[in-house]
N, CA, C and O atoms as CSV, one atom per row, in Angstrom:
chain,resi,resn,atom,element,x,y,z
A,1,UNK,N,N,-14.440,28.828,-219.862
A,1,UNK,CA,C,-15.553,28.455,-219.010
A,1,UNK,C,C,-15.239,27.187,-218.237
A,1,UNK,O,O,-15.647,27.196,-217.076
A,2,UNK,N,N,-14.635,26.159,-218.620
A,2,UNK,CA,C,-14.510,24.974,-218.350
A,2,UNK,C,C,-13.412,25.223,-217.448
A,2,UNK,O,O,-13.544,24.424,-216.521
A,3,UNK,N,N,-12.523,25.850,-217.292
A,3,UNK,CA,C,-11.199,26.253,-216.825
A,3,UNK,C,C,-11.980,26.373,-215.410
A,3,UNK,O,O,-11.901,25.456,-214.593
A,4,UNK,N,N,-12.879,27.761,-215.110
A,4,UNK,CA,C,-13.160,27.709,-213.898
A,4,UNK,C,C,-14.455,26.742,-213.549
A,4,UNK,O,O,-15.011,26.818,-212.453
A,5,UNK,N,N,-14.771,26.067,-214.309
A,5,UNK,CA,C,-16.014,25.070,-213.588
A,5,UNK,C,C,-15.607,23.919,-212.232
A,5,UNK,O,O,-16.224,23.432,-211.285
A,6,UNK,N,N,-14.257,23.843,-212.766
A,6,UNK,CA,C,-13.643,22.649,-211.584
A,6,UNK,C,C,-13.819,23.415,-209.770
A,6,UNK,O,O,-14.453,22.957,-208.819
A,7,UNK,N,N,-13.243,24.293,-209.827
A,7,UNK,CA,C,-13.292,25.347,-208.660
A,7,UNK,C,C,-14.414,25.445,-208.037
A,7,UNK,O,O,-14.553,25.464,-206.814
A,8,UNK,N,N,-15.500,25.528,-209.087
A,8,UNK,CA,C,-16.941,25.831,-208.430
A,8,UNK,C,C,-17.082,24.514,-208.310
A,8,UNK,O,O,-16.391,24.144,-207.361
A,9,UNK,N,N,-17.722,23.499,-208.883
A,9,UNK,CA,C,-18.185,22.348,-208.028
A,9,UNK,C,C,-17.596,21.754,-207.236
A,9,UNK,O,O,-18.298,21.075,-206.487
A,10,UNK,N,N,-16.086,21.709,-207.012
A,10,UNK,CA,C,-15.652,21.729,-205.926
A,10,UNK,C,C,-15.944,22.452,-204.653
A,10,UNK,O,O,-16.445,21.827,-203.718
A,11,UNK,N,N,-15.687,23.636,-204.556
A,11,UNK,CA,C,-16.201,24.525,-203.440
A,11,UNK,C,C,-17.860,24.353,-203.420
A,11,UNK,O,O,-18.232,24.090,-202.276
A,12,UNK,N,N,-18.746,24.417,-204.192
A,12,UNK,CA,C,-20.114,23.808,-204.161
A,12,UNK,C,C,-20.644,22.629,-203.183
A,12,UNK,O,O,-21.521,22.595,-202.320
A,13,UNK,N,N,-19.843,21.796,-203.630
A,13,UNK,CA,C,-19.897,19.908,-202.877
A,13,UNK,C,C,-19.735,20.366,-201.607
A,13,UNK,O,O,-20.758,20.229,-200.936
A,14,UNK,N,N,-18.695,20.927,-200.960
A,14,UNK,CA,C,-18.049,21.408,-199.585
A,14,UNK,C,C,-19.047,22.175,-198.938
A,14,UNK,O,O,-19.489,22.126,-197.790
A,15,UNK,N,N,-19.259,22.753,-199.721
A,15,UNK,CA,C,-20.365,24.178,-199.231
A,15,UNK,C,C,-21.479,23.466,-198.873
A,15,UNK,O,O,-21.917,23.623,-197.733
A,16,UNK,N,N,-22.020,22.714,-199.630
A,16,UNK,CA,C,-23.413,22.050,-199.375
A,16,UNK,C,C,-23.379,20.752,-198.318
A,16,UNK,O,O,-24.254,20.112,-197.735
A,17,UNK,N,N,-22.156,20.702,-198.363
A,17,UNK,CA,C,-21.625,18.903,-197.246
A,17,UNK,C,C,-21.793,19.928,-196.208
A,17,UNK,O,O,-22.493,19.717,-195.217
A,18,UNK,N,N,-20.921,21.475,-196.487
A,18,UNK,CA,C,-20.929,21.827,-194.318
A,18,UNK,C,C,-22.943,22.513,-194.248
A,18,UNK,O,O,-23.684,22.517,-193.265
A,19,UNK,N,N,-23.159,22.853,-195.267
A,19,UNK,CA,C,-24.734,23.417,-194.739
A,19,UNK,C,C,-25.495,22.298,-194.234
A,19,UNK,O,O,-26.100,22.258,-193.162
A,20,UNK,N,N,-25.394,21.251,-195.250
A,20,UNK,CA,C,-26.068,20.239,-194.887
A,20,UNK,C,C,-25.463,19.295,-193.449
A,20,UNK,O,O,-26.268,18.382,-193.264
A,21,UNK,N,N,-24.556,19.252,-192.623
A,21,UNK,CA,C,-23.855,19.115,-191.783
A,21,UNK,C,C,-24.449,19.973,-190.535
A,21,UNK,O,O,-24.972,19.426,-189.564
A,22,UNK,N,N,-24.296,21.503,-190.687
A,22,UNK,CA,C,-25.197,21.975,-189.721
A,22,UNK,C,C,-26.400,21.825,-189.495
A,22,UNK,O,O,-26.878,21.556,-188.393
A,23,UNK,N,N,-27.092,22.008,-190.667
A,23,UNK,CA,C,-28.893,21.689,-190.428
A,23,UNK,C,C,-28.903,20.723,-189.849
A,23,UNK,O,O,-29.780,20.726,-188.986
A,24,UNK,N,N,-27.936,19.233,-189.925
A,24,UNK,CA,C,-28.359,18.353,-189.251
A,24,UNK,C,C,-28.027,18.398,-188.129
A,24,UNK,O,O,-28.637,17.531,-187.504
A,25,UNK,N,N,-27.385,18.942,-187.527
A,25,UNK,CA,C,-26.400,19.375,-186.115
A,25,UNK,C,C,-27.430,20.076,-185.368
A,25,UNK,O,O,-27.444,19.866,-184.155
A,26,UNK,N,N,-28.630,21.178,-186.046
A,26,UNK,CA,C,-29.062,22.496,-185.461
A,26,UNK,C,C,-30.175,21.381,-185.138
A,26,UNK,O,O,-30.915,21.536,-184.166
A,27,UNK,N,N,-30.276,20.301,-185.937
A,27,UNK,CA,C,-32.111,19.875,-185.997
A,27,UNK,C,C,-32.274,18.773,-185.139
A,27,UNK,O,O,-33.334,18.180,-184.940
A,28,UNK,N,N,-30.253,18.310,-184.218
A,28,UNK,CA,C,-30.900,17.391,-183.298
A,28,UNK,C,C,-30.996,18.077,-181.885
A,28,UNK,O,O,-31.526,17.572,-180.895
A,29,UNK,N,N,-30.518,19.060,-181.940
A,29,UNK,CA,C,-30.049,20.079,-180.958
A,29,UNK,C,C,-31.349,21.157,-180.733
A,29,UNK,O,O,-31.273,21.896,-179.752
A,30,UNK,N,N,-32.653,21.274,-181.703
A,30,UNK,CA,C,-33.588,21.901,-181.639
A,30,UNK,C,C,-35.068,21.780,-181.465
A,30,UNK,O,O,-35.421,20.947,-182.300
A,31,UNK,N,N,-35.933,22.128,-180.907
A,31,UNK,CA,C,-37.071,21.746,-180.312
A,31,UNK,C,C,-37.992,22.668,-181.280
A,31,UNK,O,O,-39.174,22.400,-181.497
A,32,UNK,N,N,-37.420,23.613,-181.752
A,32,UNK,CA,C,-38.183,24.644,-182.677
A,32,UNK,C,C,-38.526,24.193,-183.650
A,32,UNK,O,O,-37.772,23.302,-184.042
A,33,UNK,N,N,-39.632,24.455,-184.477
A,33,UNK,CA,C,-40.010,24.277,-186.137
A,33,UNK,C,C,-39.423,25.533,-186.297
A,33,UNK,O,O,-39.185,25.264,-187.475
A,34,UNK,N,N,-38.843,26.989,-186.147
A,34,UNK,CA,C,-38.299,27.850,-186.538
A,34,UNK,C,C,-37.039,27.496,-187.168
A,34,UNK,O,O,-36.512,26.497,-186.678
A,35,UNK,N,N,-36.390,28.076,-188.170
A,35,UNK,CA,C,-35.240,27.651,-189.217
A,35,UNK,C,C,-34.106,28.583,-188.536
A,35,UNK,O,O,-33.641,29.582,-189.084
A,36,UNK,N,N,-33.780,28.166,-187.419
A,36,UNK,CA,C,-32.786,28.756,-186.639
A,36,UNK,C,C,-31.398,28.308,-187.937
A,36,UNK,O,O,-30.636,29.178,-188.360
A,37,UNK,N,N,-31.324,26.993,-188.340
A,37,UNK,CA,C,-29.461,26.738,-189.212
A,37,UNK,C,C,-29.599,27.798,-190.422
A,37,UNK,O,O,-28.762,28.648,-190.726
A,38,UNK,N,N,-30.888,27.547,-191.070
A,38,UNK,CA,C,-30.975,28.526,-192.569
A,38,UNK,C,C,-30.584,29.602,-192.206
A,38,UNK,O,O,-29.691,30.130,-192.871
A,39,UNK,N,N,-31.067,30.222,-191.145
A,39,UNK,CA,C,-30.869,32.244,-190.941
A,39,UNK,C,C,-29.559,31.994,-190.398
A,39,UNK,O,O,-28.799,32.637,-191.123
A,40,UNK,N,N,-28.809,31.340,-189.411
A,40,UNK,CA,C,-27.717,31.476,-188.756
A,40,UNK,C,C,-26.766,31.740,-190.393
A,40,UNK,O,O,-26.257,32.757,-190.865
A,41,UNK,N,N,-26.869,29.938,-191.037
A,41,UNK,CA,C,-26.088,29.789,-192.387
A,41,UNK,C,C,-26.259,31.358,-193.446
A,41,UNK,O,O,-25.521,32.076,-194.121
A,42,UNK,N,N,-27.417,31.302,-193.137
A,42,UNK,CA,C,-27.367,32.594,-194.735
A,42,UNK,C,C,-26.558,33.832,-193.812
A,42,UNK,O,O,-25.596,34.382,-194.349
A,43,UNK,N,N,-26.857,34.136,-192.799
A,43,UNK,CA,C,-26.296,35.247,-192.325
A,43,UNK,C,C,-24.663,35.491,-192.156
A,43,UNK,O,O,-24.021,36.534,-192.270
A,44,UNK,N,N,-24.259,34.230,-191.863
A,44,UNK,CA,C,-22.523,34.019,-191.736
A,44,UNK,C,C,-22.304,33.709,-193.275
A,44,UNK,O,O,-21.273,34.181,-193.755
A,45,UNK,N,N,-23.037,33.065,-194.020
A,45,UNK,CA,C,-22.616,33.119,-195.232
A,45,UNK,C,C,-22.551,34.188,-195.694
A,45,UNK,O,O,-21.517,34.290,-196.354
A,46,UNK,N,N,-23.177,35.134,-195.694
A,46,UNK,CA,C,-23.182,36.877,-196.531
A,46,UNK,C,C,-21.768,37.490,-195.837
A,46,UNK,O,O,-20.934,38.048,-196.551
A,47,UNK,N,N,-21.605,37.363,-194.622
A,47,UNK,CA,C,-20.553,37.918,-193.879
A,47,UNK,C,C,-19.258,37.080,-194.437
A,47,UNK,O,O,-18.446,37.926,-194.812
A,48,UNK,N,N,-18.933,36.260,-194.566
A,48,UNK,CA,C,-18.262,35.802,-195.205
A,48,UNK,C,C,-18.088,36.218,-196.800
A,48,UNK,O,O,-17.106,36.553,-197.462
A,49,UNK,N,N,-18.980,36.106,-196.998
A,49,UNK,CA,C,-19.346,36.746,-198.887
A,49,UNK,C,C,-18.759,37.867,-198.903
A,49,UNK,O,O,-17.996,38.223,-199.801
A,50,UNK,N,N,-19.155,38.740,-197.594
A,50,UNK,CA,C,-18.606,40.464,-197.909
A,50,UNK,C,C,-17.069,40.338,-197.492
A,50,UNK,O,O,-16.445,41.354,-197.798
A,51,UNK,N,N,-16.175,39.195,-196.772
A,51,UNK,CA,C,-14.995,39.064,-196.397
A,51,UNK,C,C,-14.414,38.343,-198.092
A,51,UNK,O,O,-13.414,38.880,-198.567
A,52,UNK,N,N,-14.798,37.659,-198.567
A,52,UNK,CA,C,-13.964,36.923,-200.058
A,52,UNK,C,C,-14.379,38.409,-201.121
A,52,UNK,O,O,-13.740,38.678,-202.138
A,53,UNK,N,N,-15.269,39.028,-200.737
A,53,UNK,CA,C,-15.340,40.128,-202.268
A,53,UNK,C,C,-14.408,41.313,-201.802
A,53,UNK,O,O,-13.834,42.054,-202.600
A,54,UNK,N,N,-14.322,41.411,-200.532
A,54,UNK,CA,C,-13.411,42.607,-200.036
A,54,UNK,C,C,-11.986,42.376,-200.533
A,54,UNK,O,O,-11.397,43.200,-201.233
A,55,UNK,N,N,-11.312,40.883,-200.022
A,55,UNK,CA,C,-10.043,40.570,-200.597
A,55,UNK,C,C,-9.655,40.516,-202.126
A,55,UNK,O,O,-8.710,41.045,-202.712
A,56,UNK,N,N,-10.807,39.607,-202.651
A,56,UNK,CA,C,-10.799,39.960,-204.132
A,56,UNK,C,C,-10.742,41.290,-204.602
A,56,UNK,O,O,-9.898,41.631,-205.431
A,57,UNK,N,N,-11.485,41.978,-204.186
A,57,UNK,CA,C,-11.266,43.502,-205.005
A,57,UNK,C,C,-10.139,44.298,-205.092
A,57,UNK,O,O,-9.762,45.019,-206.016
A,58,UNK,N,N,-9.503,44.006,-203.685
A,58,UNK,CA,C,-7.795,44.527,-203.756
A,58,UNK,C,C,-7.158,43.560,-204.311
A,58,UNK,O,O,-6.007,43.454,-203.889
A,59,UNK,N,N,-7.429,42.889,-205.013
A,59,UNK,CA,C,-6.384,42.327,-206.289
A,59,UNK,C,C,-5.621,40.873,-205.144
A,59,UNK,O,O,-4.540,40.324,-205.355
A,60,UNK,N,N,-6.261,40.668,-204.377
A,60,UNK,CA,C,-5.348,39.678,-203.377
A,60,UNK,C,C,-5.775,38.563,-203.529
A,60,UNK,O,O,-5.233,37.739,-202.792
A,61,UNK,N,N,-6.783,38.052,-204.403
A,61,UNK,CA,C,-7.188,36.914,-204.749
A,61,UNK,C,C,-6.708,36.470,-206.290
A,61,UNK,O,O,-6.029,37.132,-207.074
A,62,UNK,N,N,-7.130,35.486,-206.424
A,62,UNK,CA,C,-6.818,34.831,-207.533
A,62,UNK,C,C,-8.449,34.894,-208.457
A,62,UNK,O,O,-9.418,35.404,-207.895
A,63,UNK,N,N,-8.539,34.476,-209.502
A,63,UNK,CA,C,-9.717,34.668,-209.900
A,63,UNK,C,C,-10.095,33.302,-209.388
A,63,UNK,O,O,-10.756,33.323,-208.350
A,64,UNK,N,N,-9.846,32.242,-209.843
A,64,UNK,CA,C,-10.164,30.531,-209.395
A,64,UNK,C,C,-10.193,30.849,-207.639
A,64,UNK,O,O,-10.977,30.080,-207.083
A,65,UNK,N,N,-9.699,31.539,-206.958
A,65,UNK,CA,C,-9.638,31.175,-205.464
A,65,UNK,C,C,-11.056,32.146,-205.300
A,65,UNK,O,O,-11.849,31.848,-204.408
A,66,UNK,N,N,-11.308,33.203,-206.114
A,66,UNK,CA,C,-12.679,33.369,-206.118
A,66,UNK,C,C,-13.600,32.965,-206.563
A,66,UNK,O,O,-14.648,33.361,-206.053
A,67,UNK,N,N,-13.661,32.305,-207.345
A,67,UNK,CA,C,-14.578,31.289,-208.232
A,67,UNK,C,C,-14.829,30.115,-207.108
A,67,UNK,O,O,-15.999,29.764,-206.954
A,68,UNK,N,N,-13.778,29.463,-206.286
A,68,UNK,CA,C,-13.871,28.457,-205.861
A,68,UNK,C,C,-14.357,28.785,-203.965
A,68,UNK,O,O,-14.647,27.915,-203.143
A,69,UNK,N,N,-14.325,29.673,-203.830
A,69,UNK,CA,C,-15.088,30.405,-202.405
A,69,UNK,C,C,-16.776,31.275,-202.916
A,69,UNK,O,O,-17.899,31.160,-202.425
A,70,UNK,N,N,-16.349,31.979,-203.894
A,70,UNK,CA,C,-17.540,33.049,-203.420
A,70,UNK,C,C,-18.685,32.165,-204.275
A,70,UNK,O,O,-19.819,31.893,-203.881
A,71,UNK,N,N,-18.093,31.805,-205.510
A,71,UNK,CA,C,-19.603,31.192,-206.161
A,71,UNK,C,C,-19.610,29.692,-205.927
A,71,UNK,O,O,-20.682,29.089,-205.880
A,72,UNK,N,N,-18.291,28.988,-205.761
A,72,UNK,CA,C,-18.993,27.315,-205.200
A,72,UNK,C,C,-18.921,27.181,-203.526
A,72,UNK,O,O,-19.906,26.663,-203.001
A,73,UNK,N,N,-18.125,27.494,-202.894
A,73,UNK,CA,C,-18.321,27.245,-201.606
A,73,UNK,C,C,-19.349,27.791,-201.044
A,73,UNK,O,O,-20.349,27.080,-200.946
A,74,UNK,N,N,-19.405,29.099,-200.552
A,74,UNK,CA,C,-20.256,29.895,-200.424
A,74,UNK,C,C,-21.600,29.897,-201.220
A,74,UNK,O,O,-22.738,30.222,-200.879
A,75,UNK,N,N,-21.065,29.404,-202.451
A,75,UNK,CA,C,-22.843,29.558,-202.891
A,75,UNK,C,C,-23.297,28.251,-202.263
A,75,UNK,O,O,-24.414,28.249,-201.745
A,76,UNK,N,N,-22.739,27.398,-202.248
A,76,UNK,CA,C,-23.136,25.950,-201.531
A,76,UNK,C,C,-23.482,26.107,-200.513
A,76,UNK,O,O,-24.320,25.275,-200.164
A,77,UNK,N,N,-23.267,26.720,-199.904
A,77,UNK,CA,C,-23.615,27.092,-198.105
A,77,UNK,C,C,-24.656,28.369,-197.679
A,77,UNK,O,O,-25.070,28.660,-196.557
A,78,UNK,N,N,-24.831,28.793,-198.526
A,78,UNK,CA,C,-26.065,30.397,-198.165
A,78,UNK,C,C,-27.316,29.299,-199.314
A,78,UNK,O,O,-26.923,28.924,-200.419
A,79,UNK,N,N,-28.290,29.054,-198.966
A,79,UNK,CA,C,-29.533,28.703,-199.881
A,79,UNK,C,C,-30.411,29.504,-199.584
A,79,UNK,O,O,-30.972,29.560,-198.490
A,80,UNK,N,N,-30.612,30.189,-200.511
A,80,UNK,CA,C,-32.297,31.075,-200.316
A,80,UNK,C,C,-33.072,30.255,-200.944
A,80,UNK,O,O,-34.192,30.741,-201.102
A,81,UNK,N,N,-32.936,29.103,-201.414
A,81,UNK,CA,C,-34.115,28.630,-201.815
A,81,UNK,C,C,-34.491,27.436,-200.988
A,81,UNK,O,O,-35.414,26.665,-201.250
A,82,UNK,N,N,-33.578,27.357,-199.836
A,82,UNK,CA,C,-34.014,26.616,-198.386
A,82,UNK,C,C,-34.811,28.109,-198.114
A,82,UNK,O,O,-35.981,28.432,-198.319
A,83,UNK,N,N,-34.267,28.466,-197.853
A,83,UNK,CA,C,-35.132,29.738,-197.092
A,83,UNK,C,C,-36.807,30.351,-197.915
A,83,UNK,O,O,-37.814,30.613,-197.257
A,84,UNK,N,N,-36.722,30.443,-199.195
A,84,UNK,CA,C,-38.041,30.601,-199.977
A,84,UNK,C,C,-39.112,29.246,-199.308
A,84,UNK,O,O,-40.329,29.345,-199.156
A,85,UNK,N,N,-38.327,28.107,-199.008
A,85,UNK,CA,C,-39.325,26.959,-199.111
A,85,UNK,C,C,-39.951,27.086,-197.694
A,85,UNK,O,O,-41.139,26.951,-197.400
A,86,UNK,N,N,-38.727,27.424,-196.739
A,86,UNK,CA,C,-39.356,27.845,-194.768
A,86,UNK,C,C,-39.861,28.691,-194.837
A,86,UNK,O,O,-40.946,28.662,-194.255
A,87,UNK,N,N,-39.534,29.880,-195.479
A,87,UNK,CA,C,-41.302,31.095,-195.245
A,87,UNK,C,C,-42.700,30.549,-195.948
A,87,UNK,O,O,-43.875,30.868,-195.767
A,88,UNK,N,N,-42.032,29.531,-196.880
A,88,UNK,CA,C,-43.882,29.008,-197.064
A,88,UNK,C,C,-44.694,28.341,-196.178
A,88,UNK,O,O,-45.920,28.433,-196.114
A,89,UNK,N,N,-43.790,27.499,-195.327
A,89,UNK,CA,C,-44.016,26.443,-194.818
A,89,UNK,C,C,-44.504,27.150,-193.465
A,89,UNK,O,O,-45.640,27.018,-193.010
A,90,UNK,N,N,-43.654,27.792,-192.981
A,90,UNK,CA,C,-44.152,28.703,-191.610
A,90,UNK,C,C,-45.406,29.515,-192.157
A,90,UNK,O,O,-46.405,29.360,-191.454
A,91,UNK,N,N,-45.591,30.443,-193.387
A,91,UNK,CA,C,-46.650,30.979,-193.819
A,91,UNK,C,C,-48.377,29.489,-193.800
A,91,UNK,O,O,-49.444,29.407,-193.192
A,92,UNK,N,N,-47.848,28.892,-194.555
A,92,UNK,CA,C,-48.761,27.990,-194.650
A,92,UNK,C,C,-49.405,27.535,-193.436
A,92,UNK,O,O,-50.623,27.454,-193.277
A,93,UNK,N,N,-48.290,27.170,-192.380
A,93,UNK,CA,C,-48.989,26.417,-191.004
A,93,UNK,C,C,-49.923,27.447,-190.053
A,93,UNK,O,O,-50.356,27.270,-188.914
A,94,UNK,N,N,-50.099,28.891,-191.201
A,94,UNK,CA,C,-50.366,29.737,-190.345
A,94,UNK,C,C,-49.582,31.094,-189.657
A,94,UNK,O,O,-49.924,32.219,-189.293
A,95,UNK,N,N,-48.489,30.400,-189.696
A,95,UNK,CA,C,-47.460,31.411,-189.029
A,95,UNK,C,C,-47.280,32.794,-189.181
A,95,UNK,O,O,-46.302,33.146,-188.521
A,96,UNK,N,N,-47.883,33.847,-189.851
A,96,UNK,CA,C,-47.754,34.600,-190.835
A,96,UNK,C,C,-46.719,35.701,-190.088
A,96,UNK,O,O,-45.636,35.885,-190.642
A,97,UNK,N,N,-46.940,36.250,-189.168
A,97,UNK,CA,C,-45.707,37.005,-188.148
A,97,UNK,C,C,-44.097,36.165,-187.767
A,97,UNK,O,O,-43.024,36.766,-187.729
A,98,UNK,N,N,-44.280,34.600,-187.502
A,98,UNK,CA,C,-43.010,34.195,-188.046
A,98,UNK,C,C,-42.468,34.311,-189.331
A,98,UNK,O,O,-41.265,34.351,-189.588
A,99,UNK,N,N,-43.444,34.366,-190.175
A,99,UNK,CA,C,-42.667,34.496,-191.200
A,99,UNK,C,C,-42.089,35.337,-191.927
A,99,UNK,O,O,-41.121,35.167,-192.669
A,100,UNK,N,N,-42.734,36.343,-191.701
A,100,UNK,CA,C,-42.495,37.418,-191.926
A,100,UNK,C,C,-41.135,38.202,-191.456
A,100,UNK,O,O,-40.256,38.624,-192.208
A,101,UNK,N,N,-41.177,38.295,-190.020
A,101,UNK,CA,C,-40.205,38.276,-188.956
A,101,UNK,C,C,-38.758,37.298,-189.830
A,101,UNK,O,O,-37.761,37.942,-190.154
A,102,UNK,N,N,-38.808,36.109,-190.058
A,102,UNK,CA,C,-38.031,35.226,-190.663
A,102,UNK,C,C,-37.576,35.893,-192.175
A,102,UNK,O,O,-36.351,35.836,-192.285
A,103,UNK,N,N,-38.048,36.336,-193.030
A,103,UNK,CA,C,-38.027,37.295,-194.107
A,103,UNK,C,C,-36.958,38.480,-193.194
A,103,UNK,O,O,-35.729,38.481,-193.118
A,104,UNK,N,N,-37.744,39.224,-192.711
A,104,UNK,CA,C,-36.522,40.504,-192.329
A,104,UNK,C,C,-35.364,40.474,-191.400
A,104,UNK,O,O,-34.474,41.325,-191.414
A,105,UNK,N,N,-35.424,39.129,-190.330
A,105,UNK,CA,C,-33.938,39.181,-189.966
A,105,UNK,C,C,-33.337,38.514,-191.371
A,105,UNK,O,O,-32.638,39.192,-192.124
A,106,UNK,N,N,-33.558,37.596,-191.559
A,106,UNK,CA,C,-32.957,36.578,-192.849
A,106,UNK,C,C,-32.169,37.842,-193.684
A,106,UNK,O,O,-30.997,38.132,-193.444
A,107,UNK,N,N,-32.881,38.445,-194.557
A,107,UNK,CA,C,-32.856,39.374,-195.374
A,107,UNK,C,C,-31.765,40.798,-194.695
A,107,UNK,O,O,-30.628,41.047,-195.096
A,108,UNK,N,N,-32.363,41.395,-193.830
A,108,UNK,CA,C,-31.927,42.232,-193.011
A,108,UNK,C,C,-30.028,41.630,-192.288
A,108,UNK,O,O,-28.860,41.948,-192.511
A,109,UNK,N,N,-30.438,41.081,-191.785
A,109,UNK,CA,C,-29.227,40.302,-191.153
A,109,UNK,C,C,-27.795,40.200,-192.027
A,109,UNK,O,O,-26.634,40.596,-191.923
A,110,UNK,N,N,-28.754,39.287,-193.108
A,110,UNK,CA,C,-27.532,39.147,-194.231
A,110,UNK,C,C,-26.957,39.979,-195.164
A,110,UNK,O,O,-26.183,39.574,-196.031
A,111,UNK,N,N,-27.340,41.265,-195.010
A,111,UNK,CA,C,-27.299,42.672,-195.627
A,111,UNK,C,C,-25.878,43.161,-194.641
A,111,UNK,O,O,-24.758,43.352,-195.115
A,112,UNK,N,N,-26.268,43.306,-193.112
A,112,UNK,CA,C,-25.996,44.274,-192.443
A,112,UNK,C,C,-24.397,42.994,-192.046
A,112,UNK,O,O,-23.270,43.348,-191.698
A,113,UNK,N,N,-24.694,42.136,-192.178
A,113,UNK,CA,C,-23.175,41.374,-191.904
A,113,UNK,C,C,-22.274,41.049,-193.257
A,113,UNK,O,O,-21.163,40.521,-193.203
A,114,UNK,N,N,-23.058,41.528,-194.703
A,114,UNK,CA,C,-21.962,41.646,-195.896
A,114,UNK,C,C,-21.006,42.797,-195.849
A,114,UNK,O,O,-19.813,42.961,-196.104
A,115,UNK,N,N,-22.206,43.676,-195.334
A,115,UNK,CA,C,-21.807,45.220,-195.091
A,115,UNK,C,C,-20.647,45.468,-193.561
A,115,UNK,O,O,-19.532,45.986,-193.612
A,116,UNK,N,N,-21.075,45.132,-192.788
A,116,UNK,CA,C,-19.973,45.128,-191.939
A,116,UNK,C,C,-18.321,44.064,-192.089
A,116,UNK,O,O,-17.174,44.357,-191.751
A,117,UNK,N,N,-18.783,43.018,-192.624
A,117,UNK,CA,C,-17.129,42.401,-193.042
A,117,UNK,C,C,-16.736,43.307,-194.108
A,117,UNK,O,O,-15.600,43.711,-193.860
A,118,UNK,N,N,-17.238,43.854,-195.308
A,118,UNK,CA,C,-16.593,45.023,-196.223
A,118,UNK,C,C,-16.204,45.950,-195.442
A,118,UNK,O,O,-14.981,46.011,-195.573
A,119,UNK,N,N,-16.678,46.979,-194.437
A,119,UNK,CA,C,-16.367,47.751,-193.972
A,119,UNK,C,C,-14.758,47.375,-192.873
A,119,UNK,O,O,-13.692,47.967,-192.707
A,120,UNK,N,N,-15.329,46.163,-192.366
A,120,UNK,CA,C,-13.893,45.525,-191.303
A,120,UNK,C,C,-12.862,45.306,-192.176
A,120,UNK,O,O,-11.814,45.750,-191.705
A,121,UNK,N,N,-12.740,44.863,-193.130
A,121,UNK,CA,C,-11.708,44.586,-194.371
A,121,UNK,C,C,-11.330,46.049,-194.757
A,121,UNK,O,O,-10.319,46.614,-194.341
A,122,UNK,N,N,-11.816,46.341,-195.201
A,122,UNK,CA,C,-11.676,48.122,-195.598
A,122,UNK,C,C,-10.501,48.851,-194.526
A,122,UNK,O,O,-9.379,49.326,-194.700
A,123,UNK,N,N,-11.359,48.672,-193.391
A,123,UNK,CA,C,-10.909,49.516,-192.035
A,123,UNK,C,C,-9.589,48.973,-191.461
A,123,UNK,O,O,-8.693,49.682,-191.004
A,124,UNK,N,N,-9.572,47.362,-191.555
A,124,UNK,CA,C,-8.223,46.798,-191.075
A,124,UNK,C,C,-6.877,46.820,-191.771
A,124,UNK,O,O,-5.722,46.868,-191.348
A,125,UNK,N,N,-7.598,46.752,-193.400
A,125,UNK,CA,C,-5.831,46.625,-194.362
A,125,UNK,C,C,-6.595,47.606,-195.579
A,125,UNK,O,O,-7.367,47.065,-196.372
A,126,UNK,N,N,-6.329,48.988,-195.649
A,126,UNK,CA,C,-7.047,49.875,-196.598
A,126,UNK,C,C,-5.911,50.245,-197.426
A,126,UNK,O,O,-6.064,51.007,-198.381
């Protein structure tokens, strides 16, 4: 257990330095209360997610080089529980069609771009 813990909080720290890096990038650059960095981040994060599980599965990873991408980097960088806290917040102010809307691309999005980097990985080196 301890063997792979180094990997993950490493890739974790990184993951959360670049999310937290964009949000601040998206939030001087934005006029919206809409969570344009969260949906962009979770959505390239899943696409990415479906690019490190594709390589891993053909045996081309290491277990630590997956440990240290898919569950600390990557988990550092996709937060659904940024995202649980913006559909309240848009729900709460009223918003209830943003938020909602925010729920199914969020959700939707990050489905259909895990699924297409598996499929591009698949299709390019099978």
């Amino acid at each position: 257990m301890m063997n792979g813990l180094i990997p993950v909080m490493i890739g974790g720290a990184l993951g959360a330095g670049c999310r937290y890096m964009i949000g601040q990038a998206a939030a001087r650059h934005t006029l919206s209360a809409f969570p344009w960095a969260t949906l962009g981040i979770n959505i390239i994060g899943s696409f990415l997610m479906g690019l490190v599980i594709a390589w891993f599965a053909r045996g081309e990873m290491s277990d630590h080089a997956r440990l240290f991408l898919a569950v600390g980097l990557l988990g550092g960088f996709t937060t659904f529980s940024s995202f649980s806290m913006e559909f309240w917040m848009l729900f709460e102010r009223g918003q209830s069609v943003q938020a909602a809307g925010y729920v199914l691309a969020s959700t939707l999005g990050a489905i259909a771009a895990c699924g297409l980097a598996l499929t591009l990985i698949r299709q390019v080196a099978p």
